[in-house]
N, C-alpha and C positions, 0 to 999 in steps of 0.2 A: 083209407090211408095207403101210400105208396109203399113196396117195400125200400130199405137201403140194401145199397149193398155192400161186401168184407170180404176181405179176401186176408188168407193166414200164407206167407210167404215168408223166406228168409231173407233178411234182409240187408243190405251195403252198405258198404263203405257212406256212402253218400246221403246215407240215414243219421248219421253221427249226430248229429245239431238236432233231430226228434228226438233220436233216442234219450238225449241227454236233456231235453225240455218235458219226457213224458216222465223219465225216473224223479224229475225235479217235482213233480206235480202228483208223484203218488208215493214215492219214498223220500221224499225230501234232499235228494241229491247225495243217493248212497254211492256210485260210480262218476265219473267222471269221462270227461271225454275221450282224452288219455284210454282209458280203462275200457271205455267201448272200444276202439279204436283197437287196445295188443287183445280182448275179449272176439272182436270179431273175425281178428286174424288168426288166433288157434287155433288150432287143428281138433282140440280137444273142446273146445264150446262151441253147442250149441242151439242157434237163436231162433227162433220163431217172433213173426210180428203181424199184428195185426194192423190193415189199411183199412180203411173207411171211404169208399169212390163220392161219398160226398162232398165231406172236407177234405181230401185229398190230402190226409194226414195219419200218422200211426195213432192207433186208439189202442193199443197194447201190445206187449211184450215179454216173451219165454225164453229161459236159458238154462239150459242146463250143461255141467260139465264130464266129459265122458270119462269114466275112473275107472281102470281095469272095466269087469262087466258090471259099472254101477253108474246110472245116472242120476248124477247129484245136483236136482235143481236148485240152483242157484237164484233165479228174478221170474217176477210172471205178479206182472201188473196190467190191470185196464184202467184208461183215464177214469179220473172219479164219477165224471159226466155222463159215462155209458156201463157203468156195474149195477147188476141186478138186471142185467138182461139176455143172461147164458152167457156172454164172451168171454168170462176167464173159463166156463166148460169150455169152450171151442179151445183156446188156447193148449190149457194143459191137453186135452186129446193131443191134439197137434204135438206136443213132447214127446207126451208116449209112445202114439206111435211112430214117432221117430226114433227112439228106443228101442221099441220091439223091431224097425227095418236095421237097426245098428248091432242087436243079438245082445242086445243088451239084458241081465237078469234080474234089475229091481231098480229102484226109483229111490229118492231120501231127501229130505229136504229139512229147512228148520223153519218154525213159525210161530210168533209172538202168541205167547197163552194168551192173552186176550184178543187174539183177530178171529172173530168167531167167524165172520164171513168163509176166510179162507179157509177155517177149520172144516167149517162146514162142506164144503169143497170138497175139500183133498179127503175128508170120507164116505165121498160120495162115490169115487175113484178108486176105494178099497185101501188107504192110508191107513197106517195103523200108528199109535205113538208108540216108537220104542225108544225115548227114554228124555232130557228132559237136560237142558243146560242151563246153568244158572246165572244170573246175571249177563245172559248172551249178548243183547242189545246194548252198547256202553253208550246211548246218549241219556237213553231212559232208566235203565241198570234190568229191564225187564229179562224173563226167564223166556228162553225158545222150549219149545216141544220139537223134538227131532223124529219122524213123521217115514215111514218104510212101506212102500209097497212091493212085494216078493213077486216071484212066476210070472214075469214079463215074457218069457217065452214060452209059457204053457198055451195050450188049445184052448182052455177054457178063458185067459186073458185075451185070446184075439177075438173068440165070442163077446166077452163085455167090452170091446173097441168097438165091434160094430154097434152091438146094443147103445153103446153110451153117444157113437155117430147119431142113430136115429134119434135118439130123445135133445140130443142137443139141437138137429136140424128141426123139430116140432117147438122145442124154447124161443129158439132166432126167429120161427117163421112168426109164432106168438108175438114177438118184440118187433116184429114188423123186419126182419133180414132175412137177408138172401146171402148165402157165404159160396165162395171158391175157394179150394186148394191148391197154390204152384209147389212145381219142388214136390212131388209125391212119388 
């Protein structure tokens, strides 16, 4: 079997209309066009996307927003179609260290107590929950886990970027990908 191949770039204005058919297809239409739109003009977010040279389409999507020295991710979905085979690892790398190039000193995010996927995930990244909102989601009334990763500028964090680089590139080449990075 062939590989495909992905490439993690940030992504245009001219994305709008993906953007807003992939949030629709993984979050149910948490943003809006609008929203991507003043989102990708901020100076203060920002986006990571994943292309697909197959389908010649975004297969996922990261955002985070830069606060004082904290990136507070915000979005980081892959289509349903292609999760469970390393691309949200590829993705969130792709934050980080855009963080760690931005001198940025921790990570924060919020995430449904039942999305164990993600969970799983983001402690895989060295996530930790610190602390816990209640009724955060208002369609469902469910609780978020609010989720800190610290020493985004330490030596031993740019060691496990590289570490977490090669074990993502051995999951993709498994899953049959081949990845690029623009924008580095």
């Amino acid at each position: 079997m062939s590989s495909s191949f992905v490439t993690l770039h940030t992504p245009q204005l001219t994305h709008l209309d993906e953007l807003v058919a992939l949030d629709q297809c993984c979050l149910g239409g948490l943003w809006t066009k609008d929203g991507y739109g003043r989102e990708l003009q901020s100076p203060n977010s920002h986006f990571w996307v994943l292309s697909s040279h197959f389908t010649q389409t975004l297969i996922g999507c990261g955002c985070f927003w830069e606060i004082l020295e904290e990136a507070h991710i915000t979005l980081l979905m892959i289509d349903p179609q292609y999760q469970g085979q390393g691309l949200g690892q590829l993705l969130l790398y792709g934050l980080l260290r855009d963080a760690v190039n931005r001198k940025l000193e921790r990570a924060t995010l919020e995430v449904r107590v039942s999305n164990q996927p993600a969970l799983s995930l983001y402690r895989k990244f060295g996530f930790q929950v610190a602390g816990q909102r209640k009724g955060y989601y208002k369609q469902t009334g469910e609780d978020a886990l609010v989720l800190w990763r610290s020493s985004l500028h330490s030596p031993q964090f740019q060691q496990e970027l590289s570490t977490w680089k090669q074990h993502i590139n051995e999951r993709l080449a498994n899953n049959h990908w081949q990845f690029s990075i623009l924008n580095q």
